[in-house]
C-alpha positions as CSV (number, residue, x, y, z in Angstrom):
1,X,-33.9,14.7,-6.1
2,X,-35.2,18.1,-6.4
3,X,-32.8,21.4,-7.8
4,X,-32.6,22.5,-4.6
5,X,-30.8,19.7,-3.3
6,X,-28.7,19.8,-6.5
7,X,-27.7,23.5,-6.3
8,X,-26.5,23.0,-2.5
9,X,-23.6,20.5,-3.4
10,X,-21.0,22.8,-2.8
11,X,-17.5,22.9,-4.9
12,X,-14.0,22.9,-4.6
13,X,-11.0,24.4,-6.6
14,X,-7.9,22.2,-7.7
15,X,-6.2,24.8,-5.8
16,X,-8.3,24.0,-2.6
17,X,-7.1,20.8,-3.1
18,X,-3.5,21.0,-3.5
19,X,-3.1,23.7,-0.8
20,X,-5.1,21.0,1.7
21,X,-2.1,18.7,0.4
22,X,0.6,20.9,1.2
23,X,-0.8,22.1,4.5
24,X,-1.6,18.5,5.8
25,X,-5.2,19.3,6.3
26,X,-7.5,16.3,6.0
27,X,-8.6,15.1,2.4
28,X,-10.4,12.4,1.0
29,X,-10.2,13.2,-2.9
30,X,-12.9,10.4,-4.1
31,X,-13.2,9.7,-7.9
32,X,-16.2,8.0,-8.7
33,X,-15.6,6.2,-11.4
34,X,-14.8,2.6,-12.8
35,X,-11.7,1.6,-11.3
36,X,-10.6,0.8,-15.4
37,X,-11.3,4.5,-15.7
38,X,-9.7,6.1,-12.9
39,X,-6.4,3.7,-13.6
40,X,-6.2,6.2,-17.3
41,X,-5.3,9.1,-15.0
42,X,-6.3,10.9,-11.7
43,X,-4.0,13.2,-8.8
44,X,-1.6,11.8,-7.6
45,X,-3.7,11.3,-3.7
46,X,-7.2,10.2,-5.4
47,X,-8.6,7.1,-3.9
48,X,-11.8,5.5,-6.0
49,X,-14.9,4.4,-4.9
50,X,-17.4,3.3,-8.2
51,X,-20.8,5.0,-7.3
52,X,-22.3,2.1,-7.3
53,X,-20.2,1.0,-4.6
54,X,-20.5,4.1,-2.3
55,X,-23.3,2.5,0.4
56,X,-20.9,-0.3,0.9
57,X,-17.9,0.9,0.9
58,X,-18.0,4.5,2.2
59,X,-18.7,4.3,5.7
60,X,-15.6,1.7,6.3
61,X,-12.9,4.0,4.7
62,X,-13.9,7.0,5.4
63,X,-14.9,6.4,8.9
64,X,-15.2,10.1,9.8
65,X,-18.6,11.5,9.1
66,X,-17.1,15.3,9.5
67,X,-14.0,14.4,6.7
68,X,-13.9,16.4,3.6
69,X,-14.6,15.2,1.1
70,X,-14.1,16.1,-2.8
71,X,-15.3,13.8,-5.7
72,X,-15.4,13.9,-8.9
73,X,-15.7,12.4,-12.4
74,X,-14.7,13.3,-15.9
75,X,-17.9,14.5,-16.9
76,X,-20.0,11.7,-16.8
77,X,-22.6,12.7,-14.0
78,X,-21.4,10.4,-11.0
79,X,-19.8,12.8,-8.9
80,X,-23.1,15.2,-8.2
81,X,-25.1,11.4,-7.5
82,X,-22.1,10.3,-5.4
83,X,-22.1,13.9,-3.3
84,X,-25.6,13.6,-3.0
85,X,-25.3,9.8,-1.6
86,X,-22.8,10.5,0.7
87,X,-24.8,13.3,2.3
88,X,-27.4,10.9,2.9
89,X,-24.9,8.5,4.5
90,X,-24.5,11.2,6.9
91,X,-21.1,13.1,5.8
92,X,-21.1,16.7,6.8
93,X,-18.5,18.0,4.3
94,X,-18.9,16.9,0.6
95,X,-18.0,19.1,-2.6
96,X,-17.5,18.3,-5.8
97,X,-14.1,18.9,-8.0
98,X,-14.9,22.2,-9.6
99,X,-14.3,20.6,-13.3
100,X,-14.2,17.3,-12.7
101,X,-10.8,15.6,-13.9
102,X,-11.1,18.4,-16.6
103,X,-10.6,20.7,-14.4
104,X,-7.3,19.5,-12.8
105,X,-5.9,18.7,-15.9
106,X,-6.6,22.8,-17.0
107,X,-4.9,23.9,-13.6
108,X,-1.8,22.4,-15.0
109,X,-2.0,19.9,-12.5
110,X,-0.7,16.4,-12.8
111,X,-2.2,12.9,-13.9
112,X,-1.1,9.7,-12.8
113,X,-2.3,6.5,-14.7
114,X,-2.8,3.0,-12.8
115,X,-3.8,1.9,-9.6
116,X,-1.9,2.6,-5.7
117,X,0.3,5.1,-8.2
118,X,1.8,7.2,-5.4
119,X,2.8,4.0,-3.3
120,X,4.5,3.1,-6.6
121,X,5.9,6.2,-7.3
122,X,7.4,6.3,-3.6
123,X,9.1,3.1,-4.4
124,X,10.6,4.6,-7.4
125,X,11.6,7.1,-5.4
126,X,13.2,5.1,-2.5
127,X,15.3,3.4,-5.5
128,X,16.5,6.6,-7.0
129,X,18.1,7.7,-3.4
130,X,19.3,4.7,-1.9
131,X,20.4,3.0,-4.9
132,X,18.8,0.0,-3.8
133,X,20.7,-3.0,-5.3
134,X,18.8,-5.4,-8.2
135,X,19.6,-8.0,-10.7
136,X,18.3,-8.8,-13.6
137,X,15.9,-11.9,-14.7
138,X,18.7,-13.4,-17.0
139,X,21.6,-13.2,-13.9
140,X,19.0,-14.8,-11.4
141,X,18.3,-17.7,-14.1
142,X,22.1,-18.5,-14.1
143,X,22.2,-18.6,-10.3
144,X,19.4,-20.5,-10.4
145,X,20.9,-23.0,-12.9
146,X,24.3,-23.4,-10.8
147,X,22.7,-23.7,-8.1
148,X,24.4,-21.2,-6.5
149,X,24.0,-20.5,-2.7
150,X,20.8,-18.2,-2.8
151,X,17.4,-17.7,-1.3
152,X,14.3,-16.1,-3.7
153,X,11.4,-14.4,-1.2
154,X,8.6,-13.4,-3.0
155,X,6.8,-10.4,-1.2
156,X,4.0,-10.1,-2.8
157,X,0.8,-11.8,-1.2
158,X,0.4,-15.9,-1.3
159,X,-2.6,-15.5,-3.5
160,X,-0.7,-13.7,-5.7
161,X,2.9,-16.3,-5.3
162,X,0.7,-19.3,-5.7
163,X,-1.1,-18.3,-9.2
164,X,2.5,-17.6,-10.5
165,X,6.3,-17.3,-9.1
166,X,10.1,-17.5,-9.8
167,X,11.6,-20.7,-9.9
168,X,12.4,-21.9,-6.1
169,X,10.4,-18.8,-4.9
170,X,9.3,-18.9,-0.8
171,X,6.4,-17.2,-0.2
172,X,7.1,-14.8,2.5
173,X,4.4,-11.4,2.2
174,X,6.3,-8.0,2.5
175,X,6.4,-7.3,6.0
176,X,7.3,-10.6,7.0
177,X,10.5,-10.1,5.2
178,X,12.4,-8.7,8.5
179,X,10.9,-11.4,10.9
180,X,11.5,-14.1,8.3
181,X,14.6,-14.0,6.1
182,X,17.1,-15.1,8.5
183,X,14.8,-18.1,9.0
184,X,15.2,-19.0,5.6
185,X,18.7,-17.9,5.2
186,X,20.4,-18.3,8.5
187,X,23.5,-18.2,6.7
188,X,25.6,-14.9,6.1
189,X,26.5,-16.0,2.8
190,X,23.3,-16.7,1.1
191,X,22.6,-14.2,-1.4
192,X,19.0,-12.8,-1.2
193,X,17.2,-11.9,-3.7
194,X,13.3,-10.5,-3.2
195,X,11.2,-10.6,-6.0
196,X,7.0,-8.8,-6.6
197,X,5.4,-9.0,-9.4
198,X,7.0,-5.2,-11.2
199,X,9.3,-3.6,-9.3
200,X,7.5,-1.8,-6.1
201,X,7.7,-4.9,-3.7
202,X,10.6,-6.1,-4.4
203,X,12.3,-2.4,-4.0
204,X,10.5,-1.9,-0.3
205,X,11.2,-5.6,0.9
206,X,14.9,-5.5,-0.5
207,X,15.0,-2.2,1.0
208,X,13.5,-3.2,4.0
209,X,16.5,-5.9,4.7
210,X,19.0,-3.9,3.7
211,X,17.6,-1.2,6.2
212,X,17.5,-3.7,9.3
213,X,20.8,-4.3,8.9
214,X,20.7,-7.9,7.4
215,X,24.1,-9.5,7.0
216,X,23.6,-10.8,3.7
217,X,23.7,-9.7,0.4
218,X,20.3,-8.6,-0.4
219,X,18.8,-8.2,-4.3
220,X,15.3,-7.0,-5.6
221,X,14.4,-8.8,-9.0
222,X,14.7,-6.2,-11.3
223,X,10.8,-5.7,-12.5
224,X,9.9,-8.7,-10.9
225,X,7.8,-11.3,-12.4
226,X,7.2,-9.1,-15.7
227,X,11.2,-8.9,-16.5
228,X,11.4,-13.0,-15.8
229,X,9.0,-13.2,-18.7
230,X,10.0,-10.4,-20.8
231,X,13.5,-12.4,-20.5
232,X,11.9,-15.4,-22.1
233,X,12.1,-17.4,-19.1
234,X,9.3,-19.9,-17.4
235,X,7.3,-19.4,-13.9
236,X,6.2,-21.7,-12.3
237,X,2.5,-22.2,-10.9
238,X,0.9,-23.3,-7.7
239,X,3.5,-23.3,-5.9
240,X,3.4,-24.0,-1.7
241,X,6.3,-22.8,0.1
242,X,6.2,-20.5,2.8
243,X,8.6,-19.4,5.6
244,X,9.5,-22.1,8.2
245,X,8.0,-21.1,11.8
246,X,10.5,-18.9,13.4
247,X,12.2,-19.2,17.4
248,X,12.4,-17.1,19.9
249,X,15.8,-15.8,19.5
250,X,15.2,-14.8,16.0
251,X,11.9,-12.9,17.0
252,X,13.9,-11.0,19.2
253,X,16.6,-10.3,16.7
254,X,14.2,-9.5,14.3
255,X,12.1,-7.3,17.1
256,X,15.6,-5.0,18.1
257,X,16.4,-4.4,14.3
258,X,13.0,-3.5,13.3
259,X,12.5,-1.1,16.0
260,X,15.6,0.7,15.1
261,X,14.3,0.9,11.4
262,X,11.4,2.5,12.6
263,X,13.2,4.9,15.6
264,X,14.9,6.3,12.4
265,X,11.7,7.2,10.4
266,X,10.7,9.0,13.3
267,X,7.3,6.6,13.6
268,X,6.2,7.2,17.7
269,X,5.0,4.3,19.9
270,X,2.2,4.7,22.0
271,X,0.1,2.5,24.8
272,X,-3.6,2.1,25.7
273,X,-3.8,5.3,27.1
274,X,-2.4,7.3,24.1
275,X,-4.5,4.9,22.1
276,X,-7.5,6.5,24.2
277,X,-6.5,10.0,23.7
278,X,-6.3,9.2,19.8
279,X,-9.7,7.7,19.4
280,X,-11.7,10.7,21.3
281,X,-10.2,12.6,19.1
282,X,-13.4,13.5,16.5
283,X,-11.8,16.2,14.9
284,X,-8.9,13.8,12.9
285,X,-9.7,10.3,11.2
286,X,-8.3,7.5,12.9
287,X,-7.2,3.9,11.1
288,X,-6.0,0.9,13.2
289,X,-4.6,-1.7,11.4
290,X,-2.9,-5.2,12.3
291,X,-0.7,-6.2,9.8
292,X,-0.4,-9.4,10.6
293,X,-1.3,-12.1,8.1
294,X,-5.1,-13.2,7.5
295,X,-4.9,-16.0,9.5
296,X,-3.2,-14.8,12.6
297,X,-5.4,-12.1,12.4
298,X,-9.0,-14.1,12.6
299,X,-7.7,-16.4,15.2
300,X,-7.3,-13.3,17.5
301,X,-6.5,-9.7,17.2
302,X,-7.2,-6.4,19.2
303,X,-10.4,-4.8,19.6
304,X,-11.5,-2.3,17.1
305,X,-8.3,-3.6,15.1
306,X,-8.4,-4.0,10.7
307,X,-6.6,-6.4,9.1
308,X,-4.5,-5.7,6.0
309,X,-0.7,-7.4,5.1
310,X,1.9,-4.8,6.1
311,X,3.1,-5.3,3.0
312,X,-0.3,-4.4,1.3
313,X,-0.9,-1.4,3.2
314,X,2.2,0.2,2.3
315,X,1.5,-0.9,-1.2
316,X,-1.9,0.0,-1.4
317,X,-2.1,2.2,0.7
318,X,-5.0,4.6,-1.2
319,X,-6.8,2.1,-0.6
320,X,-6.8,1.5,3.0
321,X,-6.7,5.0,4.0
322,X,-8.2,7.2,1.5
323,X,-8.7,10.2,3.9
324,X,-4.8,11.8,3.3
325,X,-3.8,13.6,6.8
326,X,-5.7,11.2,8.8
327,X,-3.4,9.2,11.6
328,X,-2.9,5.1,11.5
329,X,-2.2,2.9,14.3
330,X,-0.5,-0.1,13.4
331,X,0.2,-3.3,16.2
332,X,1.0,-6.6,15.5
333,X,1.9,-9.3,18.6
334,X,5.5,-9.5,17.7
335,X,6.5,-6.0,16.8
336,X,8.9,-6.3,13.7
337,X,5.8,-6.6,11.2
338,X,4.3,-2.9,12.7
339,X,7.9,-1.8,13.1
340,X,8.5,-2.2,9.4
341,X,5.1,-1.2,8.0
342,X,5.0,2.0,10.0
343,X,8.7,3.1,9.0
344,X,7.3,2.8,5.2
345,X,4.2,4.9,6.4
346,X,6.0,7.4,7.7
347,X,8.3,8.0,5.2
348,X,5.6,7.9,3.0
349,X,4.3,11.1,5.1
350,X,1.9,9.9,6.9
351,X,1.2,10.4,11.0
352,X,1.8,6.8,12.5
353,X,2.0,5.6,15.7
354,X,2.6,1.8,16.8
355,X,0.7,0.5,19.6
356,X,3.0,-1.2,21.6
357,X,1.5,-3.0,24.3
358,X,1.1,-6.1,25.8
359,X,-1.3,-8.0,24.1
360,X,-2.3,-11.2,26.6
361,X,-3.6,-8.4,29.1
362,X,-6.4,-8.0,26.4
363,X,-9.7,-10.1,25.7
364,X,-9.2,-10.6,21.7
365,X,-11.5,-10.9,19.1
366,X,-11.2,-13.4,16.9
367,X,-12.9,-13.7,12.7
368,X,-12.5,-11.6,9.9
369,X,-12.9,-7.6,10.3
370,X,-16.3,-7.0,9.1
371,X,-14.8,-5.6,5.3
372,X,-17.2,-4.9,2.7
373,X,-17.7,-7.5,0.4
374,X,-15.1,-8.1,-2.1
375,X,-15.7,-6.3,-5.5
376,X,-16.8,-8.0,-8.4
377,X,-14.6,-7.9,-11.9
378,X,-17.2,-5.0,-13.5
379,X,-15.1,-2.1,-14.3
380,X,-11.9,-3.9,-12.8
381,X,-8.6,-2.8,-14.2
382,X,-6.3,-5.5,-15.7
383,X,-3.2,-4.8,-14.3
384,X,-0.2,-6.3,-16.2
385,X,1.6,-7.7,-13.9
386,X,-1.3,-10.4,-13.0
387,X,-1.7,-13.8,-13.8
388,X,0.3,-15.7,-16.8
389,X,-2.2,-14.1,-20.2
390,X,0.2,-10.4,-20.1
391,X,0.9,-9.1,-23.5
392,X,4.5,-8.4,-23.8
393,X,4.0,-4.7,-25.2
394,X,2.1,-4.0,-22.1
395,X,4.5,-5.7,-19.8
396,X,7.0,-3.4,-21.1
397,X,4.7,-0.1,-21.3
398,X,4.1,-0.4,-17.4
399,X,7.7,-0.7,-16.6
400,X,8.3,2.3,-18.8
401,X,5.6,4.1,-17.1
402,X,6.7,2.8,-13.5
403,X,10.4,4.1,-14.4
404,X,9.1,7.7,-14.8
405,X,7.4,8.5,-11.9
406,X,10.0,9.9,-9.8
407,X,10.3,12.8,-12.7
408,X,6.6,12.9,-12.5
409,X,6.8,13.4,-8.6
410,X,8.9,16.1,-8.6
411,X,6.4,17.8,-11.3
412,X,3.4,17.4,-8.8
413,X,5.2,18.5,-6.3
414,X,2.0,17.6,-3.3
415,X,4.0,13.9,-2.1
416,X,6.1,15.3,0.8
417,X,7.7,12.2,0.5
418,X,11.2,11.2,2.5
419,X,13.6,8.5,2.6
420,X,15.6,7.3,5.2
């Protein structure tokens, strides 16, 4: 590394970042820090890569070579190492935060603590203006314990429902919600409810129902998993139970409900050729994802597809696409899974299309999707909605925190956020 090679890394201003923001220009605002670091504040759009992880993860979400890219630290030294890397990984366009995290905080700028915050902060969001119905742990209990005519769909993913879950819980992953509720509850009068771990999950899925025009009463668990303990009350663990396969007939329903959803969040549907036109594009990023579950996916998807849960991509969506104003494709074989997804996407401000096409024309691919490597627990943040070991007081500051982030939007003031 010689000082010439240092002094070249060029910089950028908080205020080049937040115009790129509002503008819709492409950013991928990278910190480079421990994800246990980065989770004690960062903007509200920064992904993280750990520097340590930038050969292996860098080239598969940020797939763009000519992207810009911004990184930074808070003053540790990883950001100039990380520009420097990243230029040797062949990216065209890397700068460093002028100030690190210092620096943003001095602009006046805001800081959002925890991990897929503006995901979570859109949820808050599509709470606050649609008023989307919840009960509380204790009310759910007593349902439970009359055994009252009801139906408890956890959205979060089976890993996640089969470590811990509400008391005759289903597993059925977010964007399955839409395809599979009715074949769970094919009866008007069961009473819904849709349960995550906190409170983003459960908002979207019970949203998501409520949105596709589902006949029954639909509740989110208020704050999930954390307000069942906070109440005092017992999970249960290991738990198996998944969605029943579902017919024909309710596909289709399903398929003409989900469709609407997504007409009204404006999300465009495009074919091969469209799909063509996007990809030889080299001047925008381009992510194609089936949302399909893992399984479905490896046993055969499209060409040139990723797989991540709709549900998880909407969640965690910094993580799948880090590059903000980049486009996403999403497809699945049904329709309702990419229907959904992409009406949270787009609401969410991002430029999605659905590849609707017909998928036994195709030669598909079948295994996993070539990801890098899972990451290992060093520097992991302990989230404290995981697992059964939570401390109450840290339960309770995360809802807090989660319950003021639609104030802390409007602060920012970058998300472009809408609901429909």
């Amino acid at each position: 590394m010689t000082t010439d090679t240092l002094d070249r890394i060029l910089t950028s201003t908080p205020q080049d970042i937040r115009r790129a923001l509002l503008v819709g220009s492409e950013i991928a605002l990278i910190d480079v820090r421990e994800e246990h670091d980065f989770a004690q504040g960062h903007p509200l759009f920064a992904a993280q890569i750990p520097l340590r992880r930038i050969d292996e993860e860098a080239r598969w979400r940020i797939p763009r070579l000519a992207t810009p890219i911004v990184v930074y630290d808070n003053g540790e030294g990883f950001a100039r190492k990380a520009a420097i890397r990243l230029e040797a990984l062949g990216y065209t366009d890397v700068r460093e935060l002028e100030g690190g995290l210092s620096g943003w905080r001095e602009a006046g700028y805001e800081l959002f603590e925890d991990v897929n915050s503006y995901s979570k902060a859109f949820g808050e969001l599509v709470e606050h203006r649609r008023h989307t119905p919840s009960l509380p742990a204790e009310e759910v209990q007593a349902l439970i314990r009359e055994k009252a005519d009801i139906a408890i769909l956890d959205a979060r993913r089976y890993d996640e429902y089969n470590t811990m879950s509400i008391p005759t819980g289903t597993s059925v992953p977010g964007a399955e919600l839409v395809l599979r509720a009715r074949s769970i509850a094919p009866d008007p009068d069961t009473t819904i409810i849709v349960n995550c771990a906190g409170r983003t999950r459960s908002i979207i899925g019970t949203q998501s129902l409520v949105n596709a025009g589902l006949p029954n009463k639909v509740y989110a668990l208020r704050n999930g998993t954390i307000g069942w303990t906070l109440a005092g009350q017992e999970l249960e663990t290991g738990q198996t139970r998944v969605a029943p396969d579902i017919d024909h007939p309710s596909a289709e329903e399903a398929r003409v409900h989900a469709r609407d959803v997504a007409y009204r969040a404006g999300v465009k549907r495009i074919g091969w050729e469209e799909l063509e036109q996007l990809k030889a594009d080299t001047g925008r990023s381009l992510y194609l994802y089936d949302v399909r579950q893992p399984r479905e996916f490896e046993s055969g998807h499209l060409p040139g597809f990723r797989n991540t849960q709709g549900g998880q991509l909407v969640q965690e969506t910094d993580h799948n696409a880090p590059v903000r104003g980049a486009r996403i494709v999403v497809t699945d074989d049904i329709g309702p899974r990419a229907d959904m997804t992409a009406s949270w996407l787009a609401q969410l401000g991002w430029d999605v299309s659905i590849l609707d096409v017909d998928w036994s024309a195709v030669t598909l691919e079948t295994g996993p999707d070539g990801a890098p490597t899972p990451r290992t627990r060093e520097g992991r943040y302990k989230r404290p909605y995981e697992g059964t070991d939570n401390q109450a007081e840290k339960m309770q500051a995360y809802l807090d925190w989660e319950y003021g982030l639609v104030a802390q939007l409007e602060r920012d003031g970058t998300h472009g956020f809408f609901v429909i």
